[in-house]
C-alpha positions in Angstrom: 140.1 50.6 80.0 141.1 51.3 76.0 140.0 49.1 73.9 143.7 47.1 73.4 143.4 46.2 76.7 139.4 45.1 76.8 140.8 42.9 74.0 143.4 41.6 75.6 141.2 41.3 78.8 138.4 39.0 77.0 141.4 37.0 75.3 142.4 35.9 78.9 139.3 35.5 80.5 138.2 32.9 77.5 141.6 31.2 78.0 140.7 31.4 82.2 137.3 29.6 81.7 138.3 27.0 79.0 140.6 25.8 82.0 138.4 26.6 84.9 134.9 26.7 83.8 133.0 26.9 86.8 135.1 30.2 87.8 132.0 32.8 88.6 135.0 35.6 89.0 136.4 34.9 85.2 132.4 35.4 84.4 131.9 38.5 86.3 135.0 39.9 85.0 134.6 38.9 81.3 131.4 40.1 81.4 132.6 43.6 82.7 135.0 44.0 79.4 132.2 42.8 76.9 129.9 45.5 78.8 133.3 47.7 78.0 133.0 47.3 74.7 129.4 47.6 74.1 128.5 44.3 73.7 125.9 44.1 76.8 123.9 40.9 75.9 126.9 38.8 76.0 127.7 40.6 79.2 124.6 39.3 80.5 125.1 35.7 80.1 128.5 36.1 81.7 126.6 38.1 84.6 124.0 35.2 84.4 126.7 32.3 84.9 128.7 34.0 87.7 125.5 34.4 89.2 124.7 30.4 88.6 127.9 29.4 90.1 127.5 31.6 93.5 123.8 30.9 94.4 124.1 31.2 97.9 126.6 33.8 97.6 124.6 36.9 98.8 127.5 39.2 98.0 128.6 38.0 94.6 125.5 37.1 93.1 124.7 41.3 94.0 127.5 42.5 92.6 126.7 40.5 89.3 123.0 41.4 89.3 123.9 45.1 90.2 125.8 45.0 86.6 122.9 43.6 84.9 120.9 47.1 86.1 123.7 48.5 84.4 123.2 46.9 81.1 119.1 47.8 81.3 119.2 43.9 81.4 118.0 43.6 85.2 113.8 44.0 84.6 113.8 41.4 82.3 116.2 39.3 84.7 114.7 40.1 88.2 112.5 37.4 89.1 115.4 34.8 88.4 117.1 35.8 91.6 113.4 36.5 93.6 114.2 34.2 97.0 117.6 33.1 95.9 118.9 34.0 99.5 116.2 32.7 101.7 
C-alpha cells in the first residue's frame, strides 16, 4: 500500500472508531497501516484493543497477536494472552 493510501486508510479507520468504538476489525486494520508506515508502537495498542474486544475469539485475537510478532512487540506482550482461551 503507498503511502497516499496508508493515509487515507488511517483517516477512515479514526473516522470508523469515533462512530463504532468497540469495532476490534477497525483496530486490527488501523493498526495494520500504522505498522505500514513505521509507526509500530501505535500499531500495538490497536493490536492490543482488537485483541480486548474479541477475548474469546480464538481466531481474531491470533491474528492480532500474530501481528504483534511482527512488530517485535509480542515478547513483551505474551503473557497477556497466557490462558485467554481456556
Amino acid at each position: 500500500m503507498s503511502l497516499d493510501r496508508c493515509d487515507a486508510a488511517i483517516a477512515c479507520y479514526r473516522r470508523t472508531l469515533d462512530l463504532h468504538p468497540d469495532f476490534p476489525d477497525a483496530h486490527g486494520n488501523f493498526g495494520n497501516a500504522l505498522r505500514q508506515l513505521g509507526r509500530l508502537a501505535e500499531a500495538v495498542d490497536c493490536y492490543r484493543r482488537a485483541v480486548e474486544l474479541t477475548p474469546r475469539s480464538a481466531t481474531c485475537s491470533t491474528i492480532w497477536v500474530s501481528r504483534y510478532d511482527n512488530t517485535g512487540s509480542w515478547r513483551m506482550r505474551l503473557p497477556a494472552f497466557a490462558g485467554r482461551w481456556i
